[in-house]
C-alpha positions as CSV (number, residue, x, y, z in Angstrom):
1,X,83.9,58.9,-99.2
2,X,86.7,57.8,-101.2
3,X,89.0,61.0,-102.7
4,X,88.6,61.9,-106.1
5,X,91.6,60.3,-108.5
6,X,94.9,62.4,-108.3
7,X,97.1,62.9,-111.5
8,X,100.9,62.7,-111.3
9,X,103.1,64.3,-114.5
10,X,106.6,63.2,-114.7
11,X,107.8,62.1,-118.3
12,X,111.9,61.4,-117.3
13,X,115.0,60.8,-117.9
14,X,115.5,58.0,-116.3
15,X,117.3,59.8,-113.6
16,X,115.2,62.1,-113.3
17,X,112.4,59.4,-112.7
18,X,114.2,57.8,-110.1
19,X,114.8,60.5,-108.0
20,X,110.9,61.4,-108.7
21,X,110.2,58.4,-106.8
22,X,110.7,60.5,-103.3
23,X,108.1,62.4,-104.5
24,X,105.7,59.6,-105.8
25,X,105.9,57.6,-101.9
26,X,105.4,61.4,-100.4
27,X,102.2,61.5,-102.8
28,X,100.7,58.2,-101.9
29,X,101.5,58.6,-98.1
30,X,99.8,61.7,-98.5
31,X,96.6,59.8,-100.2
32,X,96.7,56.5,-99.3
33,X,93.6,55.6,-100.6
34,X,92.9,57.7,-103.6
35,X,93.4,56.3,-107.4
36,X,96.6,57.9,-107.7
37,X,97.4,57.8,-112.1
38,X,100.8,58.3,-113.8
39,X,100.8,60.5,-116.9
40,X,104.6,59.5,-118.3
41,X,106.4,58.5,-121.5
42,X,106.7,55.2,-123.3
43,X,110.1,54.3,-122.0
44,X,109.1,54.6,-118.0
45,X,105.4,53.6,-118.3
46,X,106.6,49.4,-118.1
47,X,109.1,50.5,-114.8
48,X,106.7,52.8,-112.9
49,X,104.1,49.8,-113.4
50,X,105.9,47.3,-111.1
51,X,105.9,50.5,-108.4
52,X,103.6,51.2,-105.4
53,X,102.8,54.2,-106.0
54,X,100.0,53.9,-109.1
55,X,97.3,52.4,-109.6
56,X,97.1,53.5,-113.4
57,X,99.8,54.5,-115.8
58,X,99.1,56.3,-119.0
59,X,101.8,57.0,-121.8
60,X,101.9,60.7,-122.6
61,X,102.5,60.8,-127.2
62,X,103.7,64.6,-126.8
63,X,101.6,65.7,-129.6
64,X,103.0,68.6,-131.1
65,X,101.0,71.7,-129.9
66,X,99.7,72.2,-133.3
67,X,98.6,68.7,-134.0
68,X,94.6,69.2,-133.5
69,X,94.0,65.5,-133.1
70,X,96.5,64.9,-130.8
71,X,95.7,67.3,-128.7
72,X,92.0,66.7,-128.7
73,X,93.0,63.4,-127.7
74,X,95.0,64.3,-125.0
75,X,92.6,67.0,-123.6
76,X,89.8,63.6,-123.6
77,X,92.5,62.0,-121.4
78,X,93.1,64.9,-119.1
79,X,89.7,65.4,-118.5
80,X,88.3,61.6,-118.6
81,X,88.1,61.8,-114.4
82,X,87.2,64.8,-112.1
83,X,90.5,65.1,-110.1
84,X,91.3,66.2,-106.9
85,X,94.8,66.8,-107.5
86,X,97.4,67.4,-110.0
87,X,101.2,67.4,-109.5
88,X,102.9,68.2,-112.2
89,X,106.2,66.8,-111.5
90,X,107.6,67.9,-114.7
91,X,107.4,71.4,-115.0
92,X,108.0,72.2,-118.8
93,X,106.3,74.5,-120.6
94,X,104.6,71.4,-122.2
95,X,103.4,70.0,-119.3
96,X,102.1,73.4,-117.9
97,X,99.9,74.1,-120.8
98,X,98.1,71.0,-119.9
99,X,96.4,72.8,-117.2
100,X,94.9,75.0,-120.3
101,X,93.0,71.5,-121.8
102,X,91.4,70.7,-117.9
103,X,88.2,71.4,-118.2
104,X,87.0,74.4,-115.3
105,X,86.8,74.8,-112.4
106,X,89.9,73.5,-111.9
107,X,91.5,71.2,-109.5
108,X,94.3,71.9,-106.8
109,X,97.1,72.1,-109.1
110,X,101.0,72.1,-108.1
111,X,103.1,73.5,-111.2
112,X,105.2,76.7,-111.7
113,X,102.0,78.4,-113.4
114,X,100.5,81.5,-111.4
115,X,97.4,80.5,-112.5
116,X,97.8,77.0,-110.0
117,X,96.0,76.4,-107.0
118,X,99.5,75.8,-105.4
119,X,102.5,77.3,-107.5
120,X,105.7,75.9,-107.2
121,X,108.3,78.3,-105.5
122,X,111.2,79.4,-108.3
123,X,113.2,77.1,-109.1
124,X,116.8,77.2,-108.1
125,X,119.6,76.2,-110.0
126,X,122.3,76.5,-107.0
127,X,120.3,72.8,-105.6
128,X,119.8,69.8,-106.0
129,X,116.9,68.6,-108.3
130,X,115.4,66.8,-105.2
131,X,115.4,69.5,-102.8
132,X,113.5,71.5,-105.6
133,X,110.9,68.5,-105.6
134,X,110.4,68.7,-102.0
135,X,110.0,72.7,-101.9
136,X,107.1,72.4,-105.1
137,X,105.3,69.6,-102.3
138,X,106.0,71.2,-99.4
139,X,103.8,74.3,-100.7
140,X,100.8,71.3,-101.2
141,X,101.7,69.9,-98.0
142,X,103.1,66.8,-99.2
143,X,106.7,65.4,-97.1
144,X,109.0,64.2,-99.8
145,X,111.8,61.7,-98.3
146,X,114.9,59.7,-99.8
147,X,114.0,57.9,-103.3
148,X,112.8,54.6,-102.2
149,X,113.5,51.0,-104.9
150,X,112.6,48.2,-102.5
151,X,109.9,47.4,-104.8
152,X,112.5,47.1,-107.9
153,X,113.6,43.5,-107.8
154,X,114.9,41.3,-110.8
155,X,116.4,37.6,-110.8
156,X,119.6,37.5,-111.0
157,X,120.5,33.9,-110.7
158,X,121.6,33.3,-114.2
159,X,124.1,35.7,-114.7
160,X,126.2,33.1,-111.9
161,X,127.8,35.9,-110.5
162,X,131.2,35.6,-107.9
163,X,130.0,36.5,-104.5
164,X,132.4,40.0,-104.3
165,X,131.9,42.3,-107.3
166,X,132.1,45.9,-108.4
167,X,129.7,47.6,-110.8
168,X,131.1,49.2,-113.5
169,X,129.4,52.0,-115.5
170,X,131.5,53.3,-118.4
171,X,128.9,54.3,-120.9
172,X,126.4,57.3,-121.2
173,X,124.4,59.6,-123.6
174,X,126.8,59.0,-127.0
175,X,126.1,62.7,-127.7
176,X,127.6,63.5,-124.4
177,X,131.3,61.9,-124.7
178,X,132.9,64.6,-122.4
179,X,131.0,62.7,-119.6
180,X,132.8,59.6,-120.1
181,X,135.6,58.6,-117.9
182,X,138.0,57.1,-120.8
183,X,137.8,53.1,-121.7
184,X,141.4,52.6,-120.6
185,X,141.2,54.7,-117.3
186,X,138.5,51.9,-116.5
187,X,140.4,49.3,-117.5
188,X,143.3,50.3,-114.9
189,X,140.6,50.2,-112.8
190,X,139.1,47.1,-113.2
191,X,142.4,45.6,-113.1
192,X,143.2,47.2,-109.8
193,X,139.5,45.4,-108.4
194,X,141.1,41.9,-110.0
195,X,144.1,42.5,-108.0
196,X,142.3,42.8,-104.6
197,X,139.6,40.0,-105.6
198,X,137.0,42.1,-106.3
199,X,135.4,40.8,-110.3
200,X,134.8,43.9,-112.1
201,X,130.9,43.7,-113.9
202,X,130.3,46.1,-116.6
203,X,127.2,47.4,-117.1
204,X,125.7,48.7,-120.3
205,X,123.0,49.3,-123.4
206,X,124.3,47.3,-126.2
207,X,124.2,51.2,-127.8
208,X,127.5,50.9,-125.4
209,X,128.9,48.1,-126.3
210,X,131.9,49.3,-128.1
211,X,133.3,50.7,-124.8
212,X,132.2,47.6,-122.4
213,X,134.0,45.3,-125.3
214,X,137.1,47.7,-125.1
215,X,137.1,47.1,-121.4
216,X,136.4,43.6,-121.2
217,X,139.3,43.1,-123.9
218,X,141.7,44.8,-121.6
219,X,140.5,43.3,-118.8
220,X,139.8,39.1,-119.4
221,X,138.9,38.5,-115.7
222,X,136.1,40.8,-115.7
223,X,132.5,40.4,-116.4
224,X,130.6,42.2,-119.5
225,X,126.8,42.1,-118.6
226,X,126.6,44.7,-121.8
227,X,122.9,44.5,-122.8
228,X,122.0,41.9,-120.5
229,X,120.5,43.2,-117.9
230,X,116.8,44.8,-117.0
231,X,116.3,48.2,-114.8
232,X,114.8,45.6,-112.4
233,X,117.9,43.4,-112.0
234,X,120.2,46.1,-112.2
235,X,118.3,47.2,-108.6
236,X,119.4,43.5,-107.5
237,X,122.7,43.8,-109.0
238,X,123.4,46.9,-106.7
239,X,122.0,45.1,-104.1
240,X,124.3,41.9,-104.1
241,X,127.8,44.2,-105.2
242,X,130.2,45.3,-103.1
243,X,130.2,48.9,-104.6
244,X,130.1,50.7,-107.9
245,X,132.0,53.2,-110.2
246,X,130.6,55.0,-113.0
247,X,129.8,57.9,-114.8
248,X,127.0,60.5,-114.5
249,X,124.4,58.4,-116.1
250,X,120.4,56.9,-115.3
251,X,122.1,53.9,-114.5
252,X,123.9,55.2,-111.4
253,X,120.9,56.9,-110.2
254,X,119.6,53.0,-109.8
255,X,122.5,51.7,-108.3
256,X,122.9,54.6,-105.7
257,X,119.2,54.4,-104.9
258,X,119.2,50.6,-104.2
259,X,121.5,51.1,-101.7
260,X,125.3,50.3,-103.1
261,X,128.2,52.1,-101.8
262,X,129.5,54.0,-105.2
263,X,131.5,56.6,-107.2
264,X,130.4,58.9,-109.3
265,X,132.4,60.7,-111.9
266,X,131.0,64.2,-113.5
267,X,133.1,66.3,-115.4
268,X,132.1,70.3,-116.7
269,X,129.1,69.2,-118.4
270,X,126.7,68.4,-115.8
271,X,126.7,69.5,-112.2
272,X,127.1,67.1,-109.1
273,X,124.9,69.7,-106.8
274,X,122.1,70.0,-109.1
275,X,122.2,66.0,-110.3
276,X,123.9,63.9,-108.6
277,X,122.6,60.2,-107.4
278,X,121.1,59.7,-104.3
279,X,122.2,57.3,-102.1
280,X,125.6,56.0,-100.5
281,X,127.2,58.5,-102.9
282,X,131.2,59.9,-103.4
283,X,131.3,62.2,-106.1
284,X,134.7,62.9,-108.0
285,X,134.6,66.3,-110.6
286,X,137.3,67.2,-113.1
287,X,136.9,69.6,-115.5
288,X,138.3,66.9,-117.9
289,X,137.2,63.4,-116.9
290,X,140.9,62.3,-118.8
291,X,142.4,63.8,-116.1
292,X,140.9,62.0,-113.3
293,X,143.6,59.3,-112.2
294,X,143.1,56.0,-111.3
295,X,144.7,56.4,-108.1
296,X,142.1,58.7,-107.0
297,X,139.2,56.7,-108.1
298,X,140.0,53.7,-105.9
299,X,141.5,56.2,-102.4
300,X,137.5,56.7,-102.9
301,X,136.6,53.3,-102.9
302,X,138.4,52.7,-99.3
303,X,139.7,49.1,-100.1
């Protein structure tokens, strides 16, 4: 008899997503044949569509707990299929009052809520966010590996790229600037790659493009992909460069994931053991990112 559908919560960041995607190959190893469905937000529902993992994705609104006809249609969703399992993935105080709008008896549930069939242990704040997805899995008996992209493929044949390149990653969240590695610290940097034959290739949003113009400016030799580039062919990008530098952004999480030798700089306002990217991975902290030289950037690069 085939298994009842299974429901999988995860809404993002984007980082957050791709290290999720451990989870989301441990989930469908563990059910190969059930109708495994996605319940994330608008801006991962396109992404998680090209993975293995789903065979439906539905885009969470968020209603507002006290907006009736949200909810109500919400609570229709939740309870449009008789599931076997639900893995909240998310773990917010949102996302665990959606057990509330299942209709009863209840599934096997995996959340923090003492009320689930399979509670999550506590969460700890001294580890990695990964290692905290594989102990809320491990308690439903689910094996949660390395996040896996070899399904996240994009052409790349127009942007006519030199055969040896590095991956730059300046930008990040704009209300975040303390996580930024300074413009002209990257362009020392990128003019260091010229220098050794390496083309420096920025990448960015075009909500970055003020820093990736800086750069490029400074830098004429190098290449500014700013806004030109998918998730899916930043996956191929990582694939085809010779390594990558940037800071503590979704990007990077990418990058690292697919496979591509990089650096990662964090400063005081977000924590390298709790968040850091997965992958071939060197992380650099300083308190102040303006105070992280050059010099050591590229002894971590091992030209």
């Amino acid at each position: 008899m085939r298994e009842n559908p299974i429901l999988v919560i995860k809404h993002g960041a984007l980082g957050d997503i791709i290290l999720a995607t451990a989870a989301f190959d441990g989930i469908r190893r563990a059910h190969p044949d059930a109708n495994i469905v996605l319940l994330t937000t608008k801006p991962y529902a396109e992404l998680m569509a090209q993975s293995p993992y789903f065979n439906e994705i539905w885009v969470d609104s968020k209603p507002r707990l006290f907006h009736r006809r949200g909810l109500a249609r919400l609570k229709t969703m939740l309870n449009s299929y008789r599931w076997a399992w639900v893995y909240d993935l998310q773990c917010s105080q949102r996302t665990t009052f959606y057990q509330w709008l299942m209709a009863r008896p209840w599934p096997n549930i995996s959340n923090r809520s003492r009320f689930a069939s399979h509670t999550r242990p506590p969460y700890d704040t001294t580890r990695h966010a990964l290692e905290n997805l594989r102990a809320q899995l491990a308690v439903a008996g689910v094996v949660v590996g390395q996040p896996e992209l070899s399904w996240l493929t994009g052409d790349i044949t127009n942007l006519a790229l030199p055969q040896r390149f590095a991956l730059l990653v300046p930008g990040g969240a704009a209300h975040r600037p303390a996580k930024r590695w300074p413009a002209a610290q990257y362009a020392a940097l990128a003019m260091e790659l010229v220098a050794k034959g390496i083309t420096p290739v920025l990448i960015g949003s075009t909500m970055e493009e003020e820093v990736l113009t800086d750069i490029a400016t400074r830098v004429p030799h190098s290449i500014n992909l700013c806004g030109k580039t998918t998730i899916p062919q930043l996956a191929s990008l990582a694939r085809a460069a010779s390594l990558a530098v940037g800071n503590d952004t979704g990007p990077m999480h990418i990058i690292a994931a697919a496979g591509c030798p990089s650096t990662v700089l964090f400063s005081a306002e977000s924590d390298p053991v709790r968040a850091a990217p997965v992958g071939p991975v060197t992380v650099l902290r300083e308190r102040d990112l303006s105070a992280l030289s050059v010099d050591r950037v590229l002894v971590s690069l091992q030209l």
